[in-house]
KOLVO-712050 format. One record per residue (C-alpha): residue in three letters; y negated, z negated, x negated. Coordinates in pm, whole numbers, plus 50000, padded with zeros to 5 digits. Last residue first. Layout:
BEGIN
ALAYZX;...
***
This chain:
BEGIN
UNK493190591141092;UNK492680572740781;UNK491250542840954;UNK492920519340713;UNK494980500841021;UNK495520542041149;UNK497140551240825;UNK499070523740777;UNK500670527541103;UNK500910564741056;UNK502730558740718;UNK505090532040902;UNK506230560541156;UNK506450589840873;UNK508910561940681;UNK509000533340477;UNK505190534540363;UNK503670526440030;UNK500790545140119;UNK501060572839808;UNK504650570539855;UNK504540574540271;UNK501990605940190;UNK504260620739886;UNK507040620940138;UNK505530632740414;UNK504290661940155;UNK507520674340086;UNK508390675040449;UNK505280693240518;UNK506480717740243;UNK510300725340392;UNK508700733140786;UNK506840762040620;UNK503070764940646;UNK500230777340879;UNK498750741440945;UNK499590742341338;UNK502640755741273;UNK503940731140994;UNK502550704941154;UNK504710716741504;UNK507660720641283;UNK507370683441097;UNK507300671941464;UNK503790656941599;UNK502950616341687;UNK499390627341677;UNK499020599041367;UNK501800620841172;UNK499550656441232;UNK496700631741107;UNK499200630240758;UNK499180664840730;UNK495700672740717;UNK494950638740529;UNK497820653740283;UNK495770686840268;UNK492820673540173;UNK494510653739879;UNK495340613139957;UNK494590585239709;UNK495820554939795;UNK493740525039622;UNK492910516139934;UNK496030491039928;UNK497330483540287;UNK500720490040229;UNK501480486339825;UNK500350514439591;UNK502830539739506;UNK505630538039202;UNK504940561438984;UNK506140593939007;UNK510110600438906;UNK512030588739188;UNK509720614339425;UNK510430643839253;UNK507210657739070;UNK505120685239288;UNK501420695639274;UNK500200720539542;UNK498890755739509;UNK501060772239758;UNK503190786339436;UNK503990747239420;UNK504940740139742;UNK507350773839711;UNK508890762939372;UNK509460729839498;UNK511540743239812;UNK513430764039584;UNK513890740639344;UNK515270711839640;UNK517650739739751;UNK519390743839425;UNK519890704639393;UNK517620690739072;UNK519620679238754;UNK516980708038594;UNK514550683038648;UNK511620700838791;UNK507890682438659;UNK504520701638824;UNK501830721738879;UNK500520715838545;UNK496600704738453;UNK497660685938094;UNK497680656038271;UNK500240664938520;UNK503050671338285;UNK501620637938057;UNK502300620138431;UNK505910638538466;UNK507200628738087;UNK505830593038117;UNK509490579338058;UNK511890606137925;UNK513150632038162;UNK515630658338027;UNK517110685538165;UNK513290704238169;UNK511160719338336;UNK507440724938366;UNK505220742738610;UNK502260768538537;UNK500030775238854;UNK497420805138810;UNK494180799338684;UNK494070828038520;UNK497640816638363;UNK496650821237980;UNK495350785637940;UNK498330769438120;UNK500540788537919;UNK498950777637575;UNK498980739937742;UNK502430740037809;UNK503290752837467;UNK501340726937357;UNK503310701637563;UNK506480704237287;UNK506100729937053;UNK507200756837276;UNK507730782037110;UNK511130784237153;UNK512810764537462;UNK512670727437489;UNK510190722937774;UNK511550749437988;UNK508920767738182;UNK508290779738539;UNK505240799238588;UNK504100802438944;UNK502640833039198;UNK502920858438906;UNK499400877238796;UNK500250913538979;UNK496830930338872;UNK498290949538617;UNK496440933338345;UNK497960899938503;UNK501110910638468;UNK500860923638110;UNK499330889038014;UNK501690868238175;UNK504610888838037;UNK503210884937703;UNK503200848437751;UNK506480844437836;UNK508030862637633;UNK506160842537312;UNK507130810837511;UNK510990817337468;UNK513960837237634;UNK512230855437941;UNK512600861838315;UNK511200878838612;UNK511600872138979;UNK510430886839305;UNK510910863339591;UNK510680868639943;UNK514690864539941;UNK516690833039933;UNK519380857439788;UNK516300864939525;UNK516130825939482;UNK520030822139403;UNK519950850439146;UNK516970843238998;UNK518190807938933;UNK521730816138836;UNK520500840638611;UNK518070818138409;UNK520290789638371;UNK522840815038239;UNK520530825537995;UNK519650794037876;UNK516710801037621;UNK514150795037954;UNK511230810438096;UNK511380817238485;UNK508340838638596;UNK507590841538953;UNK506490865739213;UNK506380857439578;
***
């Protein structure tokens, strides 16, 4: 998995490599400032080794605040370009989303949380922590809105199957079909995988 960390902190940047290269299956590059970043975009993708995800700091040079975000986004190929940052004012992981980002990583974040995120989010997915998305609709709402992959994931729930056996049967690692239980008992307003299946089944969702 290649990725790009951008970030002015250089120990932030080492630590990060460092901890997901011990992980291994990850190949990681990293810049100072936006200008880096986008001329190593640029000189991957002519190479025909665009990075798997894009991991920026919000407050590093060049960045200009979500324009930056949106100049990266632009020059990805399509590819997914994340956002971090230490800070997390209100409405900072919606405007994240808006502007077509994979997703919001508090730097506060545990090591193995990042790595997990970074994975869901090089699989295509969209990922903000759970105690900074909105708060989900209440059980029995319609209003909840579930991706393909969620309704995949969430019928794996209704068979009464282990995160490990979704994760087989789908063709991805045990740590993202946690990360999507979650989303699914947010977006449902559930308490747990048991209650979202309930739900689930009085909506006939599965």
């Amino acid at each position: 998995m290649h990725i790009l960390i951008a970030d002015d902190h250089e120990l932030l940047r080492d630590v990060l490599r460092s901890y997901l290269e011990a992980e291994g299956g990850f190949t990681v590059e990293t810049v100072a400032d936006l200008p880096g970043a986008l001329s190593s975009m640029a000189a991957a993708t002519a190479a025909g080794a665009a990075f798997d995800l894009v991991l920026l700091d919000y407050g590093m040079p060049g960045m200009n605040g979500f324009d930056g975000l949106q100049r990266a986004i632009a020059e990805s190929g399509g590819g997914p370009v994340a956002l971090m940052s230490g800070l997390a004012p209100a409405g900072v992981p919606e405007k994240v989303l808006g502007c077509g980002a994979a997703g919001y990583l508090p730097k506060s974040l545990p090591a193995r949380s990042v790595v997990n995120a970074i994975r869901f989010m090089a699989a295509g997915e969209r990922y903000v922590p759970l105690e900074l998305s909105r708060p989900g609709p209440a059980a029995g709402s319609t209003e909840a809105t579930l991706s393909a992959r969620e309704r995949e994931v969430l019928a794996g729930l209704c068979n009464g199957e282990a995160n490990k056996e979704i994760a087989r049967n789908l063709g991805l690692r045990e740590p993202t079909i946690k990360l999507h239980v979650k989303t699914i008992c947010r977006k449902l307003g559930a308490r747990n995988r048991t209650h979202a299946a309930m739900i689930a089944r009085e909506q006939s969702l599965c």
